[in-house]
Residue frames as qw, qx, qy, qz and C-alpha x, y, z in Angstrom:
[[0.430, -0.077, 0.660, 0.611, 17.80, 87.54, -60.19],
 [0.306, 0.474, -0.235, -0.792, 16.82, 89.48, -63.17],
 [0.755, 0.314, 0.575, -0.007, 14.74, 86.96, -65.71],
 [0.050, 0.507, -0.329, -0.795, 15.51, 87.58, -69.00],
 [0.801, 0.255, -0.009, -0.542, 13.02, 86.34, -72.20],
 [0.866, 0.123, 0.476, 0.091, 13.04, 82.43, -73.13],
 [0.015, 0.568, -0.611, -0.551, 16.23, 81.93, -75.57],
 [0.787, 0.523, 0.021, -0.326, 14.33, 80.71, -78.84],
 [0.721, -0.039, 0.549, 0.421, 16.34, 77.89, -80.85],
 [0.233, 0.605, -0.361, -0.670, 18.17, 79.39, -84.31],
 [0.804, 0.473, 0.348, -0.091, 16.17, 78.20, -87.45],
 [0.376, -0.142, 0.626, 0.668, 18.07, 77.62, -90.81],
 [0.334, 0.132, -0.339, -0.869, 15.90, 78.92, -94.17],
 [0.442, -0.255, -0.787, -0.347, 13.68, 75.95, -93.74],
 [0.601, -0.494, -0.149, -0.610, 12.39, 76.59, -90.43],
 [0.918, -0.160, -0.351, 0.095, 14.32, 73.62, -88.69],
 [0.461, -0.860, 0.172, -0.138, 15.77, 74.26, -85.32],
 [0.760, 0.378, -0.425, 0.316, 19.45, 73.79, -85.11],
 [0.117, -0.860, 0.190, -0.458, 19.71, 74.90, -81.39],
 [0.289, 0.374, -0.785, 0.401, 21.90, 73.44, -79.10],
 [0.571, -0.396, -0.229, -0.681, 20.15, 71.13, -76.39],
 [0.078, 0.088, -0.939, 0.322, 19.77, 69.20, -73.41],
 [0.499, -0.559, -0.608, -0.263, 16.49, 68.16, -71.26],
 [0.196, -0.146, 0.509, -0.825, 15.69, 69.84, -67.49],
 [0.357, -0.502, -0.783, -0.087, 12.64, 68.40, -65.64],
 [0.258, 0.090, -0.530, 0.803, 10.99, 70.76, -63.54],
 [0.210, 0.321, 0.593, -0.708, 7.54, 71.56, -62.20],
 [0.647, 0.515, 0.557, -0.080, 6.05, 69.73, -65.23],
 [0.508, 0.820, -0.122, -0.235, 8.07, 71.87, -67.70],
 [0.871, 0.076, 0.282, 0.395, 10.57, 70.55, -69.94],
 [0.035, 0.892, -0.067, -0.445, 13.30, 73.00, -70.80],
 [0.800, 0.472, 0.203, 0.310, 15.07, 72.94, -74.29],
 [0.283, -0.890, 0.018, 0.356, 18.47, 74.22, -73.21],
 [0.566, 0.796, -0.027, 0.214, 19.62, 76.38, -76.39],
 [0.283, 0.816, -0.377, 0.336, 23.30, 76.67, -76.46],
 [0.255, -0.763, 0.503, -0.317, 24.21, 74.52, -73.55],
 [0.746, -0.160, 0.645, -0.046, 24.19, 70.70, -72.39],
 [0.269, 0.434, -0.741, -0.436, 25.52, 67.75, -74.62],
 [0.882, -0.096, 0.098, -0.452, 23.09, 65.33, -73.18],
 [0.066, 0.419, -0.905, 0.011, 25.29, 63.17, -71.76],
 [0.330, 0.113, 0.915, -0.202, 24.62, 59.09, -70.90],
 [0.552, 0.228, -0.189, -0.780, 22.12, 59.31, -73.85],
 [0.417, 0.184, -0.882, -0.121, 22.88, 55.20, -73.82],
 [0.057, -0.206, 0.710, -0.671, 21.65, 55.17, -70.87],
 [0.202, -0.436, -0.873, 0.081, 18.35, 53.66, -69.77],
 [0.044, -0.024, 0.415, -0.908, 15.78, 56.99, -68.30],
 [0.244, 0.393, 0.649, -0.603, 12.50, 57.52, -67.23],
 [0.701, 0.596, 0.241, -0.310, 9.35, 57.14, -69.42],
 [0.202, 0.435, -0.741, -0.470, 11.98, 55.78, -72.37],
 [0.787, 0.239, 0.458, -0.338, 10.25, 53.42, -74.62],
 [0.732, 0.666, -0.029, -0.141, 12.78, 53.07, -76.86],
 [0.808, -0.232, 0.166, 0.515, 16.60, 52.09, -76.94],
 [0.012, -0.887, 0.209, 0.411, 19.16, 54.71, -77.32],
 [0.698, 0.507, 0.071, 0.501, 20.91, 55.21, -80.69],
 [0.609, -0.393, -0.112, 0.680, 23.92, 57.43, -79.27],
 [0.225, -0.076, 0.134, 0.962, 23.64, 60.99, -79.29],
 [0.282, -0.280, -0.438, -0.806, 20.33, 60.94, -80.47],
 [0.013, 0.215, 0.859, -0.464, 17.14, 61.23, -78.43],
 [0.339, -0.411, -0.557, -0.637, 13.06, 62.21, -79.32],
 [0.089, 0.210, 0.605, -0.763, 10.66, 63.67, -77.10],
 [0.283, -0.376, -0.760, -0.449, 6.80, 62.94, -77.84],
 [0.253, -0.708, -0.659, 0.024, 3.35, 64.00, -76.75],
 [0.328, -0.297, -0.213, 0.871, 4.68, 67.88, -75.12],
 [0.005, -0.921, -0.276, 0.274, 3.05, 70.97, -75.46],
 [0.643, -0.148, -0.007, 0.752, 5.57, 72.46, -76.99],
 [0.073, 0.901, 0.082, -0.420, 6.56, 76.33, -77.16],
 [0.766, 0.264, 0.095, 0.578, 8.79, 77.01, -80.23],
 [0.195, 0.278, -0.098, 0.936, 8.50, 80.87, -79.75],
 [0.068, 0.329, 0.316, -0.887, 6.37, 83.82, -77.80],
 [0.081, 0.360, -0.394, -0.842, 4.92, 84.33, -81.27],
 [0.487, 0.034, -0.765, -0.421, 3.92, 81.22, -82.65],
 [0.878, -0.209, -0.069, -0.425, 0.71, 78.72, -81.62],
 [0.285, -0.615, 0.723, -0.131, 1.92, 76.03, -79.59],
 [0.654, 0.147, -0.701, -0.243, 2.40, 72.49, -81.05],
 [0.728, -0.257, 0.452, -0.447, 0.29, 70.03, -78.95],
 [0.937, 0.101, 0.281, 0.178, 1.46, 66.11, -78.89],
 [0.389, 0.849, -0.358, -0.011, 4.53, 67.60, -80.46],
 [0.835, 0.092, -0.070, 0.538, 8.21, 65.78, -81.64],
 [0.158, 0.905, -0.393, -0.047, 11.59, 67.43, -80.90],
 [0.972, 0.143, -0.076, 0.169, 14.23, 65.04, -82.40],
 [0.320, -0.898, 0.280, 0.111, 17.57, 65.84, -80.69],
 [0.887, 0.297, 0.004, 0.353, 20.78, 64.55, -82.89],
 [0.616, 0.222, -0.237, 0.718, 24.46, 65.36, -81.42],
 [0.237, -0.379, -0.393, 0.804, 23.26, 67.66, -79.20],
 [0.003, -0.088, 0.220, 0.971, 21.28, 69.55, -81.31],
 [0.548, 0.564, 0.415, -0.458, 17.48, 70.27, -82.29],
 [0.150, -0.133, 0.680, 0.705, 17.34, 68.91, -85.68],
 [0.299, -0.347, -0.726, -0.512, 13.24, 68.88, -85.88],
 [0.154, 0.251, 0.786, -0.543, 10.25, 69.63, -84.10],
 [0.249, 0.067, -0.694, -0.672, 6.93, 69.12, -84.94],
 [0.790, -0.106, 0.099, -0.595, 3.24, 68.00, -84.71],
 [0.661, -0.063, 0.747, 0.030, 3.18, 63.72, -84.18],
 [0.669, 0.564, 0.485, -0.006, 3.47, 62.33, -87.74],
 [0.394, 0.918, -0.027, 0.018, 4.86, 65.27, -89.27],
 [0.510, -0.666, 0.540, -0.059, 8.56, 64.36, -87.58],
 [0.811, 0.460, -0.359, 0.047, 11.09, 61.99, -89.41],
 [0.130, -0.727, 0.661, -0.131, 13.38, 60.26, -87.25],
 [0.652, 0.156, -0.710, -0.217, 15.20, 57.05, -87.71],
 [0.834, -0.455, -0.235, -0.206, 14.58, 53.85, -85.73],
 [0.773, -0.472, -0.329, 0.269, 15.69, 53.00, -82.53],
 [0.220, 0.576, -0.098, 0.781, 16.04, 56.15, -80.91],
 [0.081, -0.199, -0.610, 0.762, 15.77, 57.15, -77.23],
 [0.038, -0.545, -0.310, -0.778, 12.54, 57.99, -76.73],
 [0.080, 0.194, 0.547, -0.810, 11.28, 60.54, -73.79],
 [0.125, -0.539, -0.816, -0.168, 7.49, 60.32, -73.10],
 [0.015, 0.023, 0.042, -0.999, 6.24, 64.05, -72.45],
 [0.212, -0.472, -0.652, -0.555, 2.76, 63.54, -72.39],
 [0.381, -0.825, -0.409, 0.081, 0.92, 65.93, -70.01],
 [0.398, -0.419, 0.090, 0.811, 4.80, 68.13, -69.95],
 [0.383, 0.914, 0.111, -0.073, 5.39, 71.24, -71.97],
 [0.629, -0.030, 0.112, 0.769, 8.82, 71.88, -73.82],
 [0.161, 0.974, 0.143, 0.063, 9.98, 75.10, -74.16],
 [0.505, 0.628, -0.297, 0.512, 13.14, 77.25, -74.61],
 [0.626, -0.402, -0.428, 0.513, 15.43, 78.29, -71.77],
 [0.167, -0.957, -0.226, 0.066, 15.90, 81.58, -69.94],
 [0.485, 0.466, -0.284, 0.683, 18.66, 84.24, -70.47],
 [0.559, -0.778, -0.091, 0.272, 19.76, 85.84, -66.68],
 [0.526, 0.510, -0.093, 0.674, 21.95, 88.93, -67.46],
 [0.113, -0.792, 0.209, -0.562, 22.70, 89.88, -64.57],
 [0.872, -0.399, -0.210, 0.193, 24.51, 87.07, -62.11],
 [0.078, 0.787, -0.582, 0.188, 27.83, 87.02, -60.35],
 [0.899, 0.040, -0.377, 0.217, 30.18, 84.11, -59.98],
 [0.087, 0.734, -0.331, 0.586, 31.87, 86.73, -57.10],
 [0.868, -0.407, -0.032, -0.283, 31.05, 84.52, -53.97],
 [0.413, -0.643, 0.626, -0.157, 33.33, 82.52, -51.83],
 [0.783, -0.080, 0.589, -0.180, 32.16, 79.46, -52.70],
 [0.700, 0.705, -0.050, -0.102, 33.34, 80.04, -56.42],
 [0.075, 0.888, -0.448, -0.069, 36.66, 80.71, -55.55],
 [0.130, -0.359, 0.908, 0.169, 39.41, 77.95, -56.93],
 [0.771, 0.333, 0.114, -0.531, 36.80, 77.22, -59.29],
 [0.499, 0.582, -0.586, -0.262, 39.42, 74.64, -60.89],
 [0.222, 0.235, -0.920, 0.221, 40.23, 72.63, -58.49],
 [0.544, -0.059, 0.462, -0.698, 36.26, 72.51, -56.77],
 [0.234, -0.200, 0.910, 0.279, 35.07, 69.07, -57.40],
 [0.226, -0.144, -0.622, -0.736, 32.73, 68.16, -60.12],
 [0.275, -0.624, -0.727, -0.083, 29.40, 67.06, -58.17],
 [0.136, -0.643, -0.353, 0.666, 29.86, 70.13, -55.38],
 [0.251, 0.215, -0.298, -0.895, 29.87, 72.52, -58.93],
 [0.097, -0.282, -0.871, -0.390, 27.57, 70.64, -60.38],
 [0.340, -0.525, -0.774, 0.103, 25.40, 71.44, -57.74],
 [0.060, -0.701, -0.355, 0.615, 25.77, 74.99, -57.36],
 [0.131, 0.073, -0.561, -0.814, 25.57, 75.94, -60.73],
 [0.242, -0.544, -0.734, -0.328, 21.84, 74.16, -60.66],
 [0.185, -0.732, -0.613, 0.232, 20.70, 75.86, -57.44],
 [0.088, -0.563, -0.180, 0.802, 21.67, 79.18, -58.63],
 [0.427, 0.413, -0.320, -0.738, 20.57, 78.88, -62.29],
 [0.161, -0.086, -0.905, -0.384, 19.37, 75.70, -64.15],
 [0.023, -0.325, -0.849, 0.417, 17.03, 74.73, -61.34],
 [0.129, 0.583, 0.440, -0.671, 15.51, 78.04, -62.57],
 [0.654, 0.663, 0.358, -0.063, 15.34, 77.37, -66.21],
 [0.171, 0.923, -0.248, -0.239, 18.51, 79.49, -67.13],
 [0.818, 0.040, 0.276, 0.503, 20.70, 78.38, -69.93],
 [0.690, 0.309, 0.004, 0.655, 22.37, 80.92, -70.62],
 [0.272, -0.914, -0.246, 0.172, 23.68, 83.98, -68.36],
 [0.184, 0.826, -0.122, 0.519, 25.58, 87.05, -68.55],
 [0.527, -0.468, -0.184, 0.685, 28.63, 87.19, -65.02],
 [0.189, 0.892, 0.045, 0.409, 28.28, 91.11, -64.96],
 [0.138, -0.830, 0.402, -0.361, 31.47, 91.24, -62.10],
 [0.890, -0.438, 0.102, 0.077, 34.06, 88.35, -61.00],
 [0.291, -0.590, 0.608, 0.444, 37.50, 87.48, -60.98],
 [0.614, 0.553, -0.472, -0.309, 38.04, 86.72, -65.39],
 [0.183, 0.351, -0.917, 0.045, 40.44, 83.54, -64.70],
 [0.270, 0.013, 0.788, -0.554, 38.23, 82.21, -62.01],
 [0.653, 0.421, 0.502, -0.379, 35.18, 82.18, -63.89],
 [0.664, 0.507, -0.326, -0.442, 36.46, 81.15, -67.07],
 [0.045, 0.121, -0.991, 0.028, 37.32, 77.71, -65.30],
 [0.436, 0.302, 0.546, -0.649, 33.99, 77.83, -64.45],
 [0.718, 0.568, -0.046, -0.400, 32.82, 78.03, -68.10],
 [0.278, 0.467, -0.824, -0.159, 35.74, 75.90, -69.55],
 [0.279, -0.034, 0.753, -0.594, 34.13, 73.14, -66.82],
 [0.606, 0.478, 0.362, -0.523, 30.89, 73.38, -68.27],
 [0.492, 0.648, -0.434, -0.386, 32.22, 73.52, -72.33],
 [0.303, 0.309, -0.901, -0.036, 33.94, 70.43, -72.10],
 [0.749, -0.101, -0.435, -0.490, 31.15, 68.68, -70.68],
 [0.382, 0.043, -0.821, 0.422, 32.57, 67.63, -67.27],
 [0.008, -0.318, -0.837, 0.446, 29.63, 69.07, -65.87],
 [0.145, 0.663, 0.652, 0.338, 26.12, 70.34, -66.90],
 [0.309, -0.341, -0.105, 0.882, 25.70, 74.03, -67.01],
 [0.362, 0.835, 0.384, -0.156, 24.42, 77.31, -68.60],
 [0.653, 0.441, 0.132, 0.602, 26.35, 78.93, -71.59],
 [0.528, -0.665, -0.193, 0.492, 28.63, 81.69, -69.49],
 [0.424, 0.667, 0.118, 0.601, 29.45, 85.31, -70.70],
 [0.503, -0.652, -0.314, 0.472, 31.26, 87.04, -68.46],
 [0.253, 0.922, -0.068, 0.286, 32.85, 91.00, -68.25],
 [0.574, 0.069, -0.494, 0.649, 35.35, 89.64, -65.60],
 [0.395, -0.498, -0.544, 0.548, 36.01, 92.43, -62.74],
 [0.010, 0.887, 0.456, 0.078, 34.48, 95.75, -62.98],
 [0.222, 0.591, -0.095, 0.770, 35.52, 99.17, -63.87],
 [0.551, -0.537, -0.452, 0.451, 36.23, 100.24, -60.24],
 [0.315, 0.731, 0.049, 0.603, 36.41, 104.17, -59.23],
 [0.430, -0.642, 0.020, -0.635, 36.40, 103.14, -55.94],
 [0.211, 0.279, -0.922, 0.169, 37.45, 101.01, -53.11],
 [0.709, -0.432, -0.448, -0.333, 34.69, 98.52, -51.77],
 [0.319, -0.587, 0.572, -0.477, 35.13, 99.16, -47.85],
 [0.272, 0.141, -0.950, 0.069, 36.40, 95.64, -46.39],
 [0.507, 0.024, 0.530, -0.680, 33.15, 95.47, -44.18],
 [0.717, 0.437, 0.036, -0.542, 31.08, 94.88, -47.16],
 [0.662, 0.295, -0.678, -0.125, 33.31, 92.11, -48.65],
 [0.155, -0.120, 0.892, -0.406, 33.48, 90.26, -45.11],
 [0.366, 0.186, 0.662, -0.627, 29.69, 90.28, -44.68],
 [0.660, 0.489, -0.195, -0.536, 28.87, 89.85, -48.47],
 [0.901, -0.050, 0.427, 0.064, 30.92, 86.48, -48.62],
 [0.609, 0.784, -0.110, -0.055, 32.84, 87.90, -51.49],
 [0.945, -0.007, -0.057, 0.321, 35.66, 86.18, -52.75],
 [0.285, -0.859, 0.212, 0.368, 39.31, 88.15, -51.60],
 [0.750, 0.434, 0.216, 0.449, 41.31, 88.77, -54.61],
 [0.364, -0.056, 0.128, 0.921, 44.42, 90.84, -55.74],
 [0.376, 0.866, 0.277, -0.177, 41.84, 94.03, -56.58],
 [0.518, 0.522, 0.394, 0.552, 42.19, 95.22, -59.99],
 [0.361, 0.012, -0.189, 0.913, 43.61, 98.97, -60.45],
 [0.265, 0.640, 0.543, -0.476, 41.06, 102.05, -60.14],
 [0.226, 0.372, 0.385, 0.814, 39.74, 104.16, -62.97],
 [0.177, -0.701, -0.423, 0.547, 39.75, 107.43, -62.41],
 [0.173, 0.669, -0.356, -0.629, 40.68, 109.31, -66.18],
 [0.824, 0.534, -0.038, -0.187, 40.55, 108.08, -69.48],
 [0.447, 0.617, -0.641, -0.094, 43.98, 106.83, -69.60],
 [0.182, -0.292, 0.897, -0.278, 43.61, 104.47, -66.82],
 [0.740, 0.322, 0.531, -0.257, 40.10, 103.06, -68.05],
 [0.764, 0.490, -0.327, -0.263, 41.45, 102.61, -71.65],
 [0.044, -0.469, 0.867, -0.162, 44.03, 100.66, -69.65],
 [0.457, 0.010, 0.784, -0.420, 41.85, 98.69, -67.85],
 [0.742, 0.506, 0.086, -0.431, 39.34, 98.14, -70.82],
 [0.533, 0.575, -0.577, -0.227, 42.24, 96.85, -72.79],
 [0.150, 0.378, -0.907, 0.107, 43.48, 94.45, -70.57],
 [0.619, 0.233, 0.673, -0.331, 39.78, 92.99, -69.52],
 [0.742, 0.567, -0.113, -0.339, 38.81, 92.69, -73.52],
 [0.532, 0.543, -0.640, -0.113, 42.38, 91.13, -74.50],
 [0.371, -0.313, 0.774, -0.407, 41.89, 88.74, -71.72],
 [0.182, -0.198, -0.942, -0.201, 38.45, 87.00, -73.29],
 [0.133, 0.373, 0.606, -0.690, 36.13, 89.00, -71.29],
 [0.148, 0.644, 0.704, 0.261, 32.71, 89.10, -73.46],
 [0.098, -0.859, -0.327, -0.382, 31.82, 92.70, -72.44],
 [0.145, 0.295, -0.360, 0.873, 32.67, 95.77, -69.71],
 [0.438, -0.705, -0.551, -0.088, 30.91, 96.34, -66.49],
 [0.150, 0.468, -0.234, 0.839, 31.27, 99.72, -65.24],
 [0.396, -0.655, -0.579, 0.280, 30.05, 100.29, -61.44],
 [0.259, 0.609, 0.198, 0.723, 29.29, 103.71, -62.40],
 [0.292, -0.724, 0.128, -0.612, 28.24, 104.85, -58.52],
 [0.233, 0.360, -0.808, 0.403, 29.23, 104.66, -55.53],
 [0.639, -0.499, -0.470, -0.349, 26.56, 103.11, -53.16],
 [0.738, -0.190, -0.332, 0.556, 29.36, 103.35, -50.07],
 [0.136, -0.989, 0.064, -0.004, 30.42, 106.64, -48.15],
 [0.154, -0.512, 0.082, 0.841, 32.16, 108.68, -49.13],
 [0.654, 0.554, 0.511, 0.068, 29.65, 108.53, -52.55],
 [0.014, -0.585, 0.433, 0.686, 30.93, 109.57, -55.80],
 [0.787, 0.452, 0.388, -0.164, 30.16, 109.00, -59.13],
 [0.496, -0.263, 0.467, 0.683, 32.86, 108.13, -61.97],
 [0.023, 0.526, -0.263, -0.808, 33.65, 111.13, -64.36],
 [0.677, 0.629, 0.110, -0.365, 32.05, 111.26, -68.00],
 [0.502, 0.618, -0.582, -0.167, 35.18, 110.51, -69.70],
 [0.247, -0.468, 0.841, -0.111, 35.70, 107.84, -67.88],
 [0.738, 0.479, 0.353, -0.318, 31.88, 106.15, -68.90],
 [0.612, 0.727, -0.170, -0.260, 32.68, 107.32, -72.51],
 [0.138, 0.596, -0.768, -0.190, 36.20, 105.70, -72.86],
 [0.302, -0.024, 0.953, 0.015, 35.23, 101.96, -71.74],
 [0.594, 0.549, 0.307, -0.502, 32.10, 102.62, -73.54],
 [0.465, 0.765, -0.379, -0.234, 33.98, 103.36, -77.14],
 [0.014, -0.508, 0.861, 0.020, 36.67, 100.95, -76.46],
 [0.380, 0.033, 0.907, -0.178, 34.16, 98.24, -76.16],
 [0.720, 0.441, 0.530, 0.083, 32.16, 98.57, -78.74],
 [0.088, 0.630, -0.713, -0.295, 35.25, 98.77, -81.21],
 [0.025, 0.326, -0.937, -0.124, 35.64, 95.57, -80.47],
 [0.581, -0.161, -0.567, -0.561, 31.54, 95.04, -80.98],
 [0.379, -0.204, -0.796, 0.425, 31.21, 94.17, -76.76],
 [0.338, -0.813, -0.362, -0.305, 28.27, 95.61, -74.40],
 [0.254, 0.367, -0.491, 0.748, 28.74, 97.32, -71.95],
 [0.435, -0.675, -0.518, -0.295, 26.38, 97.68, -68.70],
 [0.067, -0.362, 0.454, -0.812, 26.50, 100.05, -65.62]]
């Protein structure tokens, strides 16, 4: 997997983090995951709490924390989570939150932002009828292929569009924990993928999507993956398969232009 740089929390003109959030434990690090968990069971009773939960809300004390790349890290530091969000963080003392609140003990942890991964695929077997797969078995591959590894938020650069946007719908509505999902759906094809390579790759079997092979059939195809919901275009610009070939310039240029019209990336 491709890392991509720790997703920083968005400040308001005062400096106060407003970034979506949950908690991760993992090899002493605490991740602050921007944009993704609602921290469920916050009523709940957890480890190193020393405080009864007020609902929704929850306070993390003593951390290391990172706010950015940039900035000096705040030792013994507050982050005061409220509705899911980072409403404060801060040196001890310097932190306003009301009473009885959840609090997590962090002393000897470090908090820090979560990781972007632009470059996954939700293309696998085990994805497939991603609606009807029950919540603990997702639950559970969604962590070992990304939480587990700090990523809250990733970039699907090639699956089936429907399929993984139960996947993310799943996650949004809080039936199970996740990373915020941007997908391009199924790739600008100029080629067929030889059936060897989808047996022995585990890749899920789907209807395949037409080729593009001219500019009128990728402005096709470009239209109908954008007006679907598809965040962006993934173009699989060579072939890596015999007979190799590489798809025409106008073909690049059209899904190129057509996507960012509509202000969408594009990646080869």
């Amino acid at each position: 997997m491709k890392r991509g740089a720790p997703h920083g929390a968005k400040f308001s003109k005062n400096r106060t983090p407003r970034a979506r959030a949950s908690v991760s434990l993992r090899n002493n690090v605490i991740l602050v995951l921007g944009f993704v968990f609602l921290l469920p069971g916050l009523s709940r009773p957890m480890a190193g709490q020393t405080s009864p939960a007020q609902h929704g809300q929850l306070v993390l004390t003593g951390g290391t924390i990172y706010v950015s790349p940039a900035a000096d890290p705040i030792t013994k530091g507050v982050v005061f989570i409220r509705d899911g969000e980072i409403a404060a963080v801060g040196r001890r003392g310097s932190v306003r939150v009301p009473k009885r609140v959840a609090t997590l003990d962090c002393s000897g942890l470090t908090i820090a932002a979560g990781f972007w991964n632009s470059h996954v695929h939700f293309s696998k077997q085990k994805w497939a009828n991603a609606a009807n797969i029950a919540a603990p078995e997702l639950a559970s591959q969604v962590q070992a292929m990304l939480t587990r590894y700090g990523f809250t938020s990733v970039f699907d650069l090639g699956s089936p569009w429907e399929n993984t946007r139960r996947i993310r719908e799943r996650i949004e509505s809080g039936e199970i924990p996740g990373p915020r999902i941007r997908s391009t759906g199924e790739m600008l094809l100029g080629f067929s993928v030889p059936e060897e390579i989808l047996r022995t790759s585990g890749i899920m079997r789907v209807t395949p999507e037409p080729l593009v092979r001219d500019a009128i059939e990728t402005l096709t195809a470009s239209k109908k993956r954008l007006d679907a919901g598809t965040d962006g275009l993934k173009i699989f610009a060579a072939s890596p398969f015999t007979p190799f070939s590489i798809l025409p310039g106008e073909v690049i240029r059209t899904a190129v232009n057509e996507a960012h019209r509509r202000n969408k990336p594009v990646f080869a």
